[in-house]
C-alpha positions in Angstrom: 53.3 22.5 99.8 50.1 20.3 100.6 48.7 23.6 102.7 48.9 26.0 100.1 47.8 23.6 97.3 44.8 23.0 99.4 44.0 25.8 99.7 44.1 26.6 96.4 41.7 23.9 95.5 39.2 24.3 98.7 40.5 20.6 99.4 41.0 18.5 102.7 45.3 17.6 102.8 44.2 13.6 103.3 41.9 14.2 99.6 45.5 14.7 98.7 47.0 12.1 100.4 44.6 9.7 99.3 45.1 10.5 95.8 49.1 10.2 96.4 47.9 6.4 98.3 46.1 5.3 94.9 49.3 6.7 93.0 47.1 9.4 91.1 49.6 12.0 92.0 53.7 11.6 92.9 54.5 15.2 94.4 58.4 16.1 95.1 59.6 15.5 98.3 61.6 17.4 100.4 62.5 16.2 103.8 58.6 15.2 105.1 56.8 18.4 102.8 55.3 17.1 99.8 56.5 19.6 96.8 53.8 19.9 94.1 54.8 21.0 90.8 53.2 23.2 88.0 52.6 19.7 86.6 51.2 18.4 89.7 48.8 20.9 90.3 47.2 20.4 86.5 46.9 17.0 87.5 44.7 17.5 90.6 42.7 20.2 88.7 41.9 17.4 86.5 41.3 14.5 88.8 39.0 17.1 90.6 37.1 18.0 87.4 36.7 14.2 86.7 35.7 13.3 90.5 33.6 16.7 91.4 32.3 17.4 88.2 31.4 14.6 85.7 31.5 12.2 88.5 33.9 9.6 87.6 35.4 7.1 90.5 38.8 6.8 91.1 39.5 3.7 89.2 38.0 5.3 86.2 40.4 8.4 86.8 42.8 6.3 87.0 42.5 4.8 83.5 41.6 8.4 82.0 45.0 9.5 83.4 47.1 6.4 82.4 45.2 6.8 79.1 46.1 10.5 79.0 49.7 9.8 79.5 49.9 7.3 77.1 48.5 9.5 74.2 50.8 12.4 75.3 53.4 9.9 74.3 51.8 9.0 71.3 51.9 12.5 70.3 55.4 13.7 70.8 56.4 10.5 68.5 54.5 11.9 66.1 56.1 15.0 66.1 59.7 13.5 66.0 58.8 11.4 63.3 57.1 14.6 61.5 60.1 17.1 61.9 62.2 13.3 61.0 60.3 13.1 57.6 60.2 17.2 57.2 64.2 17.0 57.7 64.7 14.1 55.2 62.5 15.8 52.7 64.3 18.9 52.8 67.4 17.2 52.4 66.0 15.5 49.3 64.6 18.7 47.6 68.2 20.4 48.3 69.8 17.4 46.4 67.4 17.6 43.7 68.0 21.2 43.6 71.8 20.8 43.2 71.5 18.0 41.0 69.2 20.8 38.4 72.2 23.2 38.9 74.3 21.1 37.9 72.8 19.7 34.7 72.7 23.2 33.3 
């Protein structure tokens, strides 16, 4: 809930509603209580270290985070298409393989 998770981050509630307003964060909800997830909290650690620390406005977090998301995309493709090409290979090499057998 938005007490404990400021709290946890020494952080006024409306820093948090603020970032919800400029759609930085989108916590669970669950009646009126805003819900923040493991994922959620990550997220604010980040847009903290970004704001508090290497002094970036929000519009640049903004990017950073869309930019992040975007890559974290990129990346699972990549990994489908990697265990795709490691599949079809293996299925290759086990058809050569058979294919060996058989000649002999």
């Amino acid at each position: 809930m938005i007490g404990v998770v400021c709290e946890m981050f020494n952080i006024h509630p409306q820093t948090l509603r603020l970032y919800e307003k400029e759609g930085l964060l989108s916590p669970q909800r669950s009646g009126g209580a805003r819900l923040y997830s493991p994922e959620d909290l990550e997220r604010i650690r980040m847009i903290l270290n970004l704001t508090k620390e290497l002094r970036v406005n929000r519009a640049g977090v903004d990017i950073i985070l869309r930019m992040r998301s975007r890559f974290e995309a990129l990346q699972m493709e990549m990994e489908k298409m990697m265990d795709y090409l490691e599949s079809d290979i293996r299925k290759e090499f086990r058809k050569r393989i058979k294919n060996v057998f058989k000649e002999e």
